[in-house]
Structures are given as C-alpha cells and as structure tokens.
C-alpha positions in Angstrom: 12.2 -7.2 0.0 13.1 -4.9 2.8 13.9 -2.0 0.4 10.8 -1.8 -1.4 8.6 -2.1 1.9 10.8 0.6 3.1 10.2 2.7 0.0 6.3 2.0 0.0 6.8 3.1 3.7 8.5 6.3 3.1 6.0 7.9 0.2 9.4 7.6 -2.2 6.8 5.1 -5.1 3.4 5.5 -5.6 2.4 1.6 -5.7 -0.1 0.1 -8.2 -3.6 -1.2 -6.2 -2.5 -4.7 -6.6 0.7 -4.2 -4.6 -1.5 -1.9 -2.0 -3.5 -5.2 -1.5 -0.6 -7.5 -1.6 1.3 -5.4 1.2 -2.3 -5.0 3.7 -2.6 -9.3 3.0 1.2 -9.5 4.1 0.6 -7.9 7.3 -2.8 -9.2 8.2 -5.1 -6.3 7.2 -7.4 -5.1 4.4 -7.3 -2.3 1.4 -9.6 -0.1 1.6 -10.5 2.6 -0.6 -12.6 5.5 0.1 -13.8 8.4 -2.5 -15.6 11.5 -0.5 -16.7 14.6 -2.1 -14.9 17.7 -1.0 
C-alpha cells in the first residue's frame, strides 16, 4: 500500500530482505547487497 512504501521510504521500518527484493522487483530494479571492510 501507499503507507508502507512511504514508511520504507522515510527510514521509519527496517524491512526484512524479502520485502527489500519484493519492493526493487516492483519498480524494475535489483537488491543488491554489499559487505566492505572498514
């Protein structure tokens, strides 16, 4: 719904991976996720 894309939007949740992937599907793009040493 438009509330929950605007909370994902606005850092208010911290979504699981499977919604992360859902959402970048929805809007034509690809999860990606990157670990770098600091």
């Amino acid at each position: 719904t438009q509330s929950v894309i605007a909370r994902l939007e606005g850092g208010t949740r911290q979504p699981s991976m499977r919604t992360v992937q859902r959402y970048a599907e929805a809007i034509g793009c690809r999860a990606v996720v990157r670990l770098e040493r600091v």
